[in-house]
N, C-alpha and C positions, 0 to 999 in steps of 0.2 A: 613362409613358402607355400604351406599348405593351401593357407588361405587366397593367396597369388593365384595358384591353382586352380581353385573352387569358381573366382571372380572370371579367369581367364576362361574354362568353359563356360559359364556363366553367360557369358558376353558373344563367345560362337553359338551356341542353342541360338540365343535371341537374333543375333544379328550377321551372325555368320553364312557364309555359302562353300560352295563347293564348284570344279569344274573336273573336267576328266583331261589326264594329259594325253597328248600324244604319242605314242611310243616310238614314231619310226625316226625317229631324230639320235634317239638313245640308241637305236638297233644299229644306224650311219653311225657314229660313235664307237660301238662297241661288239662288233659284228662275230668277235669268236666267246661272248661272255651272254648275249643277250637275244635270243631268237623269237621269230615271230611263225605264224602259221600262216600257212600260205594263203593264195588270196582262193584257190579251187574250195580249200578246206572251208574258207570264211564263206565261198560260195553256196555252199553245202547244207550251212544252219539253213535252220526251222524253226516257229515259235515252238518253246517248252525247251529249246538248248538253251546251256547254261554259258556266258564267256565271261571271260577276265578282263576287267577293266582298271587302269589308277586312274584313281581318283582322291583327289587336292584338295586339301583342305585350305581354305581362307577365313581367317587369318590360318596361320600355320601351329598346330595340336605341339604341344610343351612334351610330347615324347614323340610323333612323326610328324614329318609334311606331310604324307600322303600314305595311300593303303590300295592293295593290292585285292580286288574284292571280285567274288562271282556275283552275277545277274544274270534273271531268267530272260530269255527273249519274249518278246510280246507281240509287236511286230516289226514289220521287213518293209519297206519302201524308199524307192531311189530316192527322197531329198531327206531319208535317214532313220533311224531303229528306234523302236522304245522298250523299254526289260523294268523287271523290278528287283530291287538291290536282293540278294539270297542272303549274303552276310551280314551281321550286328557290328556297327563298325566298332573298333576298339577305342581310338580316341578321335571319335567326329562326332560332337555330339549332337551338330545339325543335323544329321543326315541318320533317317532309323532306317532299318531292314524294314524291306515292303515297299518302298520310295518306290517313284518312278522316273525312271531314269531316259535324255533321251541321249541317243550318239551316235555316232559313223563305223561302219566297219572298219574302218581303218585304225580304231581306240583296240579294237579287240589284241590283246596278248597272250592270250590260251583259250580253248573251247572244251566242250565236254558235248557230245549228242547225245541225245534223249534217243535210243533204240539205236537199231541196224543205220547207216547209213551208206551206198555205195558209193565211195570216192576214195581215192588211193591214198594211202599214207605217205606225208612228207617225208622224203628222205632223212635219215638220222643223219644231224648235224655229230660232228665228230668236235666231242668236248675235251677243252683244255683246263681242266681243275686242278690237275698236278700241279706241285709247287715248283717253284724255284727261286734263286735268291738274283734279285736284280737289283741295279744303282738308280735311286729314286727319282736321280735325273733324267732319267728316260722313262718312269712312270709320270714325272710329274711337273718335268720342264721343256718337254720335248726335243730331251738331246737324243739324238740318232745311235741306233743299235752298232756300238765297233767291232769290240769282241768280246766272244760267245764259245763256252767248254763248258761239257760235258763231264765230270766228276761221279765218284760212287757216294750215292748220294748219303749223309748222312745229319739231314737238317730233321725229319720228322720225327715223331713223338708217335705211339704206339697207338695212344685214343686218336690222331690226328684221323679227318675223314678222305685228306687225300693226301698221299706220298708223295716223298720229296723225288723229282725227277731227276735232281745231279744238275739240271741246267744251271748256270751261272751266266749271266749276261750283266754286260759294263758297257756304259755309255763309251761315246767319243769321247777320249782325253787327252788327244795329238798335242794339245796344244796348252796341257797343264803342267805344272812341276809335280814332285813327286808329294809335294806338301799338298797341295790343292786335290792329290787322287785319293791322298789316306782320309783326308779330310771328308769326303764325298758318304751317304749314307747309303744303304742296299735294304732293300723287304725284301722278306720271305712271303713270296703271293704268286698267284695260280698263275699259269703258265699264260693263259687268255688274257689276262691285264696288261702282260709286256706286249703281247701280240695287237692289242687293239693300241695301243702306241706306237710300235713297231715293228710289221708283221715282214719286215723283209729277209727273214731270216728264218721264216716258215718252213722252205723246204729242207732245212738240217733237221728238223723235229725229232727226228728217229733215229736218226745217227746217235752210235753206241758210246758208251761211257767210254770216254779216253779222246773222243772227238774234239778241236779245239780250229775253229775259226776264227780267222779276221779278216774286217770289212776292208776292200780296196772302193775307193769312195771316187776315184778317176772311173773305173768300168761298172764299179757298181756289184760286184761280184765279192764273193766270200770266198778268201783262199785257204785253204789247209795250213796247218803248222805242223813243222814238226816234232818230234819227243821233247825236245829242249824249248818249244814254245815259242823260237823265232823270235823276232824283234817284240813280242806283244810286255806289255808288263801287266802283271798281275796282283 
């Protein structure tokens, strides 16, 4: 295995390359998990700022595809930027720090400037890291958000970095037995994953523990239940 290893970098050094990805495909994808800076901010660099670029490894590194690295700016012109890599990649081993790098403003996914610069700060995005426990069919098959309560939450772990919010979200299951609904699995994952899935269900977010909606898929609208939970099965 080791030696696998050794041959596999071996073989990127000499004949391997790299490309830089895109990010705003990821960003349309996954728009309450993944932010980008704005385009005023990206207006703003100078050479001597630092941004954040991924960059891909080909063939693909036996611990990443790719790596999330700073480069300094070098320069600025419309048909495109050039910077040199700041970071020593971890496992690229085509690619040293000091490279030169060339790309698009549009590669940038975080910035840092070098001194004062006057431009306004992007609005803070309002992040969804909190947990909750969702059916994996609606992380990962794209069944539509049905019903959705609110509980006191008690999925978290003490070291856990972010809290369990009590959310519970379940897929549509109008149309299963009850053997087919136990059978279904559920993650405990950040609140932003089920929303970049299925965000139609955004404006109950705050709504207090004991809250318990279900999706009316005729209007489109989420209707209350009551104490007893209404027709929902849970």
């Amino acid at each position: 295995m080791r030696l696998t290893g050794r041959l596999h970098n071996l073989r990127r050094r000499f004949i391997g390359s790299w490309s830089i990805d895109d990010p705003r495909p990821i960003q349309a994808k996954a728009p309450y998990t993944f932010f980008l800076p704005s385009e005023g901010r990206i207006e703003a660099l100078r050479p001597g700022d630092l941004v954040k670029l991924v960059i891909r490894s080909h063939p693909p590194g036996l611990e990443w595809d790719a790596e999330r690295m700073w480069v300094e700016v070098k320069s600025i012109a419309p048909e495109g930027w050039t910077g040199t890599l700041a970071n020593t990649p971890s496992d690229m081993p085509q690619l040293h720090k000091g490279a030169l790098l060339e790309f698009q403003p549009f590669h940038i996914i975080d910035l840092i400037y070098e001194g004062h610069r006057d431009v306004s700060p992007d609005p803070p995005n309002r992040e969804y890291w909190d947990r909750c426990m969702a059916d994996s069919c609606v992380l990962n098959d794209g069944v539509p958000v049905y019903f959705v309560y609110r509980e006191q939450p008690d999925m978290a772990d003490e070291h856990d970095e972010h809290p369990d919010s009590g959310w519970r979200i379940r897929g549509d299951y109008r149309d299963l037995s009850d053997d087919e609904i136990k059978g279904r699995t559920a993650e405990y994952i950040a609140i932003g994953k089920v929303l970049n899935a299925d965000d139609s269900w955004l404006h109950l977010i705050d709504r207090p523990i004991g809250s318990a909606w279900l999706r009316n898929f005729d209007t489109g609208e989420y209707e209350p239940l009551d104490d007893d939970g209404g027709n929902a099965r849970s």
